[in-house]
N, C-alpha and C positions, 0 to 999 in steps of 0.2 A: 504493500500500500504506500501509493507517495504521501509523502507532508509537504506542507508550500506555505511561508507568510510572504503576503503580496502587498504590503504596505509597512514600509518603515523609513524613518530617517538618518541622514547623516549629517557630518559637519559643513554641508554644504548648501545645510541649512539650520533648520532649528537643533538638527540633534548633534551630539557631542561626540559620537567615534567615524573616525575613515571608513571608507568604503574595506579597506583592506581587513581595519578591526570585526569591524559587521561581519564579513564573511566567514571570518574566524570564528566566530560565536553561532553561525548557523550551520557550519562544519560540525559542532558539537554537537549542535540540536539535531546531527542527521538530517536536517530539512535537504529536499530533492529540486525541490524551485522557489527564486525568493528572486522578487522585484523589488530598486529603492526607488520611491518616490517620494522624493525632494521637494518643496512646495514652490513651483512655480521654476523650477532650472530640473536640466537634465547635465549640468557641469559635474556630476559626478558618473553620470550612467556607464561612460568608456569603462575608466578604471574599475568599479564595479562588475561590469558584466566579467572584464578582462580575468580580474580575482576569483568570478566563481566559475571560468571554464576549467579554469587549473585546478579546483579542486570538486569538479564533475557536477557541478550546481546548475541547474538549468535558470537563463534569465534572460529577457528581454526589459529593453529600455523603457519606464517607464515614468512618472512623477504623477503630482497632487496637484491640481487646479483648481485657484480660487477662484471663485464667482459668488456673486450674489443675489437676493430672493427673496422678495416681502420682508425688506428688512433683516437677514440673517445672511449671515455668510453661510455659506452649501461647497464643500469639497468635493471636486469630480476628480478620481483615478483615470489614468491615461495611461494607457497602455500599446504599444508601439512590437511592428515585425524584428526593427533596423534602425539604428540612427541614423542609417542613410534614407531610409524611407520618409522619415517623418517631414513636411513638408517648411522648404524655405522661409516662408510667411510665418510659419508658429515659431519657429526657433526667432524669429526677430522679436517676434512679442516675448516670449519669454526672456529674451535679453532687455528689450524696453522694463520687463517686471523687476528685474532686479534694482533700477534706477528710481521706479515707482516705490519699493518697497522701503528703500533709502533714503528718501525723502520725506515717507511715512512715519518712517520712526524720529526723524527729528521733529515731526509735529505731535510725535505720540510724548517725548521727554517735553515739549513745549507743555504738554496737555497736562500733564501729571506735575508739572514743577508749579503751571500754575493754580491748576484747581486744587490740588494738595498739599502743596510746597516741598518737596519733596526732597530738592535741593539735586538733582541728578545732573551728572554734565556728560552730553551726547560723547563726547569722545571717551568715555569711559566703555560705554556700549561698544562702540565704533570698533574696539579694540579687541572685543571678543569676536569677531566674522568678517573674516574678509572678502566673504561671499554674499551671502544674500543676509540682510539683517531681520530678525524679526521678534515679536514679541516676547518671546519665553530669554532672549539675550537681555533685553530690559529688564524684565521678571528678576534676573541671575544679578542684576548690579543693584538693584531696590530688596533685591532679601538679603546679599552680603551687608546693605549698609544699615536697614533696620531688623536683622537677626530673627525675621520669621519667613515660611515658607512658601516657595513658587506658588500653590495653591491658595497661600492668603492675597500675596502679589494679585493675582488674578482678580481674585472674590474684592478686594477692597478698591483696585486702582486700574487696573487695564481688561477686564473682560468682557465679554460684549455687549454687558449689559449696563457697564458702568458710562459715565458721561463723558470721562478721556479716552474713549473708546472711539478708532478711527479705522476700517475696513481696509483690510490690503487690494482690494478692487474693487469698483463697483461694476464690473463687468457680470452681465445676468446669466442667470446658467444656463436658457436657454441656448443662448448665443457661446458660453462656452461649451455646450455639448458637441457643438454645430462645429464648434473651431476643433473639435479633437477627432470627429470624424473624417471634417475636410484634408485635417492634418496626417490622416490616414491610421489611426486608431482607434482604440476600445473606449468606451466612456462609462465608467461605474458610479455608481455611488456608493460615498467612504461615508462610514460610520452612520447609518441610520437611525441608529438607536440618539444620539445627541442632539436632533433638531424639534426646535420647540413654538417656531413659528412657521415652518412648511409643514407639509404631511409627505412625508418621503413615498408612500404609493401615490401620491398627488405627483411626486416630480418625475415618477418613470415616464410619466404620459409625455413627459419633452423628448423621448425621444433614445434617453439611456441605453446601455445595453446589457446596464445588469446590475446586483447589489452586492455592496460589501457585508454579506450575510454573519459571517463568522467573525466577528470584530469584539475584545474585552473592551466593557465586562458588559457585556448583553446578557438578558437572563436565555435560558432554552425557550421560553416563550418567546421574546422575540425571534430567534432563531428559527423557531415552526411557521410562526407569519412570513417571514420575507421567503425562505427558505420554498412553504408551496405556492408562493405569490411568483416565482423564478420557475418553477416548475412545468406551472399551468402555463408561464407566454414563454417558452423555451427561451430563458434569457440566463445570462451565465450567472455563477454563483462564486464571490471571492471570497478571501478571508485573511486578515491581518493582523500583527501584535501592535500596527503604528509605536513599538519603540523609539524613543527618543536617545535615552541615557541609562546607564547602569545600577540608577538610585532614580525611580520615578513612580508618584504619589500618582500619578493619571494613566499612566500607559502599562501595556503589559511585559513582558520581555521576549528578548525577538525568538522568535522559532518556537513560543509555547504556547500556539493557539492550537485548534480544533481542526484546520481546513486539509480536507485529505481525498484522498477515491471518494468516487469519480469525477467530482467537481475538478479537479488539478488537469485531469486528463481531456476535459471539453475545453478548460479554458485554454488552455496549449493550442489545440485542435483550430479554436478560433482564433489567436491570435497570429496561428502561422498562415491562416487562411487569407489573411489581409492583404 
């Protein structure tokens, strides 16, 4: 039976180990195919893929697209043949997004120094990502300097619901579903279980091509729901630890989910199909 996490990050963007580390650690987990998806870059996919042919991991190039939706930001997975395949026009947007993102966060430390006082200076963040900056780096420099945790970070001063809260796009999901197809890939949807102003069987109707069914910490009841909802419109079924880091109050760790036969073996199937 294969095992596969099909969503997780690296330092190349919010999460904190190399693509080389990652692999190392789903080497252990025995996992048999594992995709990192980076929020909004594929600057890590080369090396990544590179890592796990050597050590017999099946992957293809893949990332995390933001968009958003009545108000909430909505993660669409992107799933890809080739990094040659993936189309000229997307790879430029997601270059324009790392610029976008960059400029977000200085309006995010603007946002928190003033509605909080916070006292944060951008270049301390700056320091931590040479790549794509984003919020959980803020998170890391406001919990070293007032000694509580990323989770409080969130809940007090940056998460979506608070008022220094600024969207890393407002690009609509329809419209990115549309751009991951055109761009010549899969389009899922990550983490169902945490939206709270869409109805995620509301947003297959855009067009999707399938759900991140297997995702911690979902109960087995949502797992049954999405799971015969995939079933009945033969639409693929994913599953992912979204690992970030080695010490994580939110995320699972990589290679200890649930996603196995015969879900691993359709999604393959479709993606070499592309």
């Amino acid at each position: 039976m294969l095992r596969g996490d099909l969503h997780f990050h690296s330092f190349y963007s919010d999460g904190e180990l190399t693509p080389n580390e990652l692999v190392k650690r789903l080497k252990d987990k025995n996992i048999d195919i594992a995709c990192l998806t980076d929020h909004d870059t594929i600057l890590g996919s080369e090396e990544f893929i590179w890592a796990c042919e050597k050590e017999g991991i099946v992957s293809f190039p893949s990332l995390e697209l933001s968009t958003y939706r009545n108000d909430e930001p909505i993660h669409v997975l992107a799933y890809f043949k080739s990094l040659d395949s993936i189309s000229d026009e997307f790879k430029e947007y997601l270059n324009e997004m790392k610029t976008k993102r960059y400029e977000r966060m200085k309006k995010l430390v603007d946002n928190v120094n003033k509605i909080y006082d916070l006292g944060i200076d951008f270049k301390d963040v700056e320091k931590l990502q040479p790549n794509m900056l984003e919020r959980p780096h803020l998170a890391k420099i406001i919990s070293q300097k007032y000694n509580i945790t990323n989770k409080e970070v969130f809940d007090k001063y940056i998460g979506n619901d608070n008022v220094a809260f600024i969207p890393s796009t407002k690009l609509d999901t329809k419209e990115g579903i549309d751009m991951i197809h055109k761009a010549g890939g899969l389009a899922i949807l990550a983490h169902p279980y945490q939206y709270k102003k869409n109805i995620p069987l509301d947003l297959m109707e855009l067009g999707l091509d399938g759900i991140e069914v297997y995702y911690f910490p979902a109960s087995p009841k949502g797992y049954k729901l999405y799971k015969k909802y995939c079933e009945k419109h033969d639409l693929i079924i994913t599953g992912g630890s979204d690992f970030h880091r080695e010490i994580d109050e939110k995320h699972a760790y990589i290679g200890s989910g649930e996603y196995t036969s015969p879900f691993i073996e359709k999604f393959i199937e479709k993606v070499n199909s592309l």
